[in-house]
C-alpha positions in Angstrom: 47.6 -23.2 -51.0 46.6 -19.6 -51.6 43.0 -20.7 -50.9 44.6 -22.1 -46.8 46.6 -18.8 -46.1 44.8 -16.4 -47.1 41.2 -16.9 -48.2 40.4 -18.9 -45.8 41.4 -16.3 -42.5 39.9 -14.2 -44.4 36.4 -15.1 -44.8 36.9 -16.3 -41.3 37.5 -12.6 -39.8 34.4 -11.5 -42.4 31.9 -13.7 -40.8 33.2 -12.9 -37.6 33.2 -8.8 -38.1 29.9 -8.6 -40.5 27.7 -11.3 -39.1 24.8 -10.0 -36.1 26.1 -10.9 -32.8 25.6 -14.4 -32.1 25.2 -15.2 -35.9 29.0 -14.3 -36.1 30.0 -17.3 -33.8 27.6 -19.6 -36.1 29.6 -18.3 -39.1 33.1 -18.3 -37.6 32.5 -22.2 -36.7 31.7 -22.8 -40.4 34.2 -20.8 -41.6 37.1 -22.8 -39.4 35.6 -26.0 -40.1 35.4 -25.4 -43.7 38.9 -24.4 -43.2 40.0 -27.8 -41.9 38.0 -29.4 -44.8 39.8 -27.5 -47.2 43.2 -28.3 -45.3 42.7 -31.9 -45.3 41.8 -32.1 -49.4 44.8 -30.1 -50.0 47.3 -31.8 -48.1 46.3 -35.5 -48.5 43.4 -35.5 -51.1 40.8 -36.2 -48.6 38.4 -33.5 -46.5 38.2 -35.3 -43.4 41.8 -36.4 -43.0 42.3 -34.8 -39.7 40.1 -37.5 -38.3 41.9 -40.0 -40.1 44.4 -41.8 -37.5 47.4 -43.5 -38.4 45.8 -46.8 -38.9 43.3 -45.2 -41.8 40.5 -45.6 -39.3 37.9 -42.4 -38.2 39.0 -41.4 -34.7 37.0 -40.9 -32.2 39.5 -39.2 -29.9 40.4 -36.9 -32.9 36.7 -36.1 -33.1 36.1 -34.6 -29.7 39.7 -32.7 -30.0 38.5 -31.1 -33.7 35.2 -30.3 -32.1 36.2 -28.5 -28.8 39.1 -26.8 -30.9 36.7 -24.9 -33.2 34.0 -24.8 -29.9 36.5 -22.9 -28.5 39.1 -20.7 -30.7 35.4 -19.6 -32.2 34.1 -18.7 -29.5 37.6 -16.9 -28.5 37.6 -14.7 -32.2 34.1 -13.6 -31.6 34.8 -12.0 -28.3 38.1 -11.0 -29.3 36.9 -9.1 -32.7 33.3 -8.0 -30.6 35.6 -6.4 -28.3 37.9 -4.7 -31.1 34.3 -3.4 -32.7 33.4 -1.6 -29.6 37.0 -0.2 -29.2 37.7 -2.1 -25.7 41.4 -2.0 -24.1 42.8 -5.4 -24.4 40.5 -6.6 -26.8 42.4 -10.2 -26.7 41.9 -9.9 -22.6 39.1 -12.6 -23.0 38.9 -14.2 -19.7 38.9 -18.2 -20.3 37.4 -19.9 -16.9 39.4 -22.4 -15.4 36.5 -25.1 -16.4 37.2 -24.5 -20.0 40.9 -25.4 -19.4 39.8 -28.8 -17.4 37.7 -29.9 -20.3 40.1 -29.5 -23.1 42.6 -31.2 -20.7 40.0 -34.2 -20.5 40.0 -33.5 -24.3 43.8 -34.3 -25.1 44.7 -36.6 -22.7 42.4 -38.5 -24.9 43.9 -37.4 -28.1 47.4 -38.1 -26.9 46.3 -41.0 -24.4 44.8 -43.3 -27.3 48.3 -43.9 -29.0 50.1 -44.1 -25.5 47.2 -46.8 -24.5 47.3 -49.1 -27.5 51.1 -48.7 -28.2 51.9 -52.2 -26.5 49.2 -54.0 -28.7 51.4 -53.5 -31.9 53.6 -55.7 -30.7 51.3 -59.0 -30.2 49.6 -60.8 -32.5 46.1 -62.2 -32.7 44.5 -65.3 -32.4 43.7 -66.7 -36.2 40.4 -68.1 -35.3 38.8 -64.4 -34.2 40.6 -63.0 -37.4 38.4 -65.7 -39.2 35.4 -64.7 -37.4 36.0 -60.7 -37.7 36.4 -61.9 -41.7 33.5 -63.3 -41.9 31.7 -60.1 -40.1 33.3 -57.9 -42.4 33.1 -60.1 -45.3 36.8 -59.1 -45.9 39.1 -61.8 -46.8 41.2 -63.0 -43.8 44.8 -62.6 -45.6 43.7 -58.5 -46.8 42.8 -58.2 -42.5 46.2 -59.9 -41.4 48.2 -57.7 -44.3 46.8 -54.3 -42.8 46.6 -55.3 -39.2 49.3 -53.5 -36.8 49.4 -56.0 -34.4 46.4 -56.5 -32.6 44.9 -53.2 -34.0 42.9 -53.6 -37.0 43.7 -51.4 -39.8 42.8 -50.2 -43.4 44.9 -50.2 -46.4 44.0 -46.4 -47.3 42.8 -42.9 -46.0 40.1 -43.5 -48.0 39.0 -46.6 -46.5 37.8 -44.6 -43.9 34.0 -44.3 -42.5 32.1 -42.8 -39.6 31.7 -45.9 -38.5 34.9 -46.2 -37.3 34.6 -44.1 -34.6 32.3 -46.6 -32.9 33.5 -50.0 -33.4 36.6 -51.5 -31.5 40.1 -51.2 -31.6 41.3 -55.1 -32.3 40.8 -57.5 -34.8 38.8 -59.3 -32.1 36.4 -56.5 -31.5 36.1 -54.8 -34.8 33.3 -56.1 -35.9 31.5 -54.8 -32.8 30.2 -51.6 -31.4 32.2 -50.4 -28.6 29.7 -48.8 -26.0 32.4 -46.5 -24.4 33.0 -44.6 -27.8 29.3 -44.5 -28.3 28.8 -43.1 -24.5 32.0 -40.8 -24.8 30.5 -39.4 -28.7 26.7 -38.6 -27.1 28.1 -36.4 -23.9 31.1 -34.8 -26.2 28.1 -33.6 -28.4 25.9 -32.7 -25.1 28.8 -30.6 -23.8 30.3 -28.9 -26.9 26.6 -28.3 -28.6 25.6 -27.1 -24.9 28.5 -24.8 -24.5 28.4 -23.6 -28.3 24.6 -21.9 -27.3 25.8 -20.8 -23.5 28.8 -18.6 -25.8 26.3 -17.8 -28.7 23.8 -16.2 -26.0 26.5 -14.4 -24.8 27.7 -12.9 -28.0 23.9 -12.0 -28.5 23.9 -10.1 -25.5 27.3 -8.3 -26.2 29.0 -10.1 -22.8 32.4 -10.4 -24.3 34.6 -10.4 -21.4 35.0 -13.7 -20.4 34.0 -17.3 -22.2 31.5 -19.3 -20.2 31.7 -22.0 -17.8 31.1 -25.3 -18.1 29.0 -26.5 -15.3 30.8 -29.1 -12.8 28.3 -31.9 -13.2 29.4 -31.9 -17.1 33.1 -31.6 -16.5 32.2 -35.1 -14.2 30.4 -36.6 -17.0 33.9 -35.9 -19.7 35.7 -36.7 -17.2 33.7 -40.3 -16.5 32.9 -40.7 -20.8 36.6 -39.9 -21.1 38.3 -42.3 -18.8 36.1 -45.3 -19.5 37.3 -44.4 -23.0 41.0 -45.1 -22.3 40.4 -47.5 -19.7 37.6 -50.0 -22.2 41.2 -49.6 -24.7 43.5 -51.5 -21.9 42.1 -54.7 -22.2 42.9 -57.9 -24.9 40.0 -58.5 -27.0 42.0 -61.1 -29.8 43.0 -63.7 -27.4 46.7 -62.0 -28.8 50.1 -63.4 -27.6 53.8 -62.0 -28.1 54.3 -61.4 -32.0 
C-alpha cells in the first residue's frame, strides 16, 4: 500500500514538474494510469479491475469514465503545477469550459445509467433454447452459463474471466454471443474525442497557455451525446425471449 499512497503521487507530480511542457501531460497520463493498474492488483489481484463490472465482464461504460477521468484530472495537474512553476496567483484557478463539464456529464450518466438500465433484467429469466444456442457459440456448457447468469444478464464466474472482448458484445444471454454495434460506435467516438482533446490540451501545455482547459467542439459533444444515448437506449430492449423469473 506504501507503493498507492505515496510512490505513486509521487512519480505523478515528478513527471508532471520535470517533464518539457507537453511531454509532462504524456507522462502524468502514464503515471495515473499506471496508478490505477497498480490499484487494481493491489486491491483485488487483477490490474484492470476498475473495468471489471459486477458481473466479471469488461465494461464499456467503465471504459469511457476511466478514460475521460485521466483525459481530464491530467490535463488539470499539468496546468495547475505549469502555473505553480511560473509563480501565477491562483495556480489551481484553471478555467474548465462549460463543454468539458457536458461531456463528462454524457460520460456518467453512462457509468451510472448502465446498472439503472439493466436493473429490471435481473429479475427475468431467459428462454432455454437461446441459452442453448449462446452455449453452443461460446462452447460453454449450458448449466456453467445458467449458474453465473444474473437473470437475463450473462455473467462470469470470476474477475479473471474477464476479456476486452467484453466490452463489445451484448448484455443478455440472448445476445452474448454477438457484437453489439452501439458499444462498438460509442468505443470509436470515445477514442475520437478523448485522443482529440488529449492533443488540443497537450498543444496547449506546449505553448505555456495554462489558464483554462480546452473546449470540446459542439459537433463532438453531439456525436457523445448521439454514441452515448443509443448506448443506454440499444440496453432497454429484451434480447432472450425472457419472462418473469
Amino acid at each position: 500500500m506504501a507503493v498507492l499512497t505515496t510512490a505513486m503521487p509521487m512519480a505523478v507530480l515528478a513527471a508532471t514538474w520535470y517533464l518539457p511542457p507537453g511531454w509532462n501531460l504524456l507522462g502524468t497520463a502514464a503515471m495515473l494510469t499506471g496508478f490505477l493498474l497498480v490499484l487494481g492488483k493491489a486491491i483485488v489481484g487483477v490490474p484492470l479491475a476498475l473495468l471489471i463490472s459486477e458481473r466479471n465482464l469488461m465494461s464499456l461504460s467503465r471504459f469511457q469514465a476511466l478514460v475521460w477521468t485521466v483525459v481530464v484530472m491530467a490535463g488539470y495537474l499539468t496546468m495547475t503545477l505549469a502555473r505553480v512553476k511560473t509563480g501565477a496567483s491562483n495556480a489551481v484557478g484553471v478555467s474548465i469550459p462549460q463543454e468539458l463539464w457536458i461531456a463528462m456529464g454524457i460520460s456518467t450518466t453512462s457509468l451510472l445509467g448502465t446498472p439503472l438500465v439493466l436493473g429490471g433484467k435481473r429479475a427475468r429469466s431467459p428462454d432455454e433454447k437461446l441459452v442453448r444456442n449462446t452455449s453452443v457459440q461460446l462452447a460453454e456448457e449450458a448449466t456453467d452459463i445458467d449458474a453465473h447468469r444474473q437473470g437475463v444478464l450473462y455473467a462470469n464466474a470470476n474477475m479473471t474471466d474477464a476479456r476486452m472482448a467484453d466490452m463489445f458484445q451484448g448484455d443478455e444471454v440472448g445476445n452474448t454471443a454477438h457484437i453489439d454495434l452501439a458499444k462498438v460506435q460509442m468505443f470509436y467516438f470515445t477514442l475520437i474525442a478523448a485522443v482529440g482533446y488529449f492533443m488540443d490540451v497537450a498543444m496547449s501545455v506546449a505553448r505555456g497557455a495554462n489558464s483554462a482547459l480546452p473546449a470540446l467542439s459542439q459537433g463532438m459533444l453531439a456525436l457523445l451525446a448521439i454514441s452515448h444515448g443509443g448506448y443506454l437506449l440499444g440496453k432497454t430492449g429484451d434480447h432472450s425471449n425472457s419472462k418473469p423469473a
